[in-house]
N, C-alpha and C positions, 0 to 999 in steps of 0.2 A: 504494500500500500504506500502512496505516495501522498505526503502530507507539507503542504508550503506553511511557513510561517515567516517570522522576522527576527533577525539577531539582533544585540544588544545597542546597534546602530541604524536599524531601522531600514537593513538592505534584507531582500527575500531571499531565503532560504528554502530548501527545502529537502527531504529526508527520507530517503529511500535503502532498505534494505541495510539499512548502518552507516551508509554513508550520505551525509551532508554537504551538498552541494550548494553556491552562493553564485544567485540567478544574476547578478551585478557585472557577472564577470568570467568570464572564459579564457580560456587555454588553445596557444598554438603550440604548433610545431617544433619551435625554435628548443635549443637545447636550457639555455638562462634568460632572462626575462620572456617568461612565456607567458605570463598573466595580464590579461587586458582589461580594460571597464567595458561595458557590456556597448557605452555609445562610440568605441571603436570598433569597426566595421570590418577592416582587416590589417592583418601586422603588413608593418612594411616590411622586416628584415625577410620573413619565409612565405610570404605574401600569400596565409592562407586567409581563407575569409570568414566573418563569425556564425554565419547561421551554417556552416559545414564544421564546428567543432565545438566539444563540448562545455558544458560551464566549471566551472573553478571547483576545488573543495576546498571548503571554510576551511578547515587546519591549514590550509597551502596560503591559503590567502592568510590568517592571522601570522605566520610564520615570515611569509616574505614581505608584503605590503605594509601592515600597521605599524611591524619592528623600524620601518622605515620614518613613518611618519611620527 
C-alpha cells in the first residue's frame, strides 16, 4: 500500500513497502550530485530527463542536501 504524506518541512513524501520516497525531488544518472528538485526538468551533466526517473529517498536526501544547507 502506498501512503503520501509530508515531512517535517512540508515536502511530500511518500511510503511504500519501507521505503520512503521524497516527491520534491528525483534522481539521475550521474555518479555525484545526482539529486535534483523536482522543478528541474533534466540534468545537464547526463542529460536524463525527470519524468523518465525516479524520485529521491528521504534518507538520501536528509544525508546529502540538508547537511549542506
Amino acid at each position: 500500500m502506498v501512503m503520501e504524506t509530508k515531512n517535517q518541512f512540508g515536502e511530500r513524501i511518500e511510503s511504500a513497502g519501507g521505503i520512503i520516497l521524497n516527491l520534491e525531488y528525483w534522481d539521475c544518472e550521474c555518479e555525484k550530485n545526482f539529486i535534483h528538485r523536482i522543478n528541474e526538468k533534466k540534468c545537464l551533466d547526463c542529460n536524463v530527463r525527470q519524468e523518465n526517473q525516479p524520485n529521491s529517498r528521504e534518507s538520501e536526501i536528509e544525508m546529502l542536501i540538508r547537511v549542506r544547507d
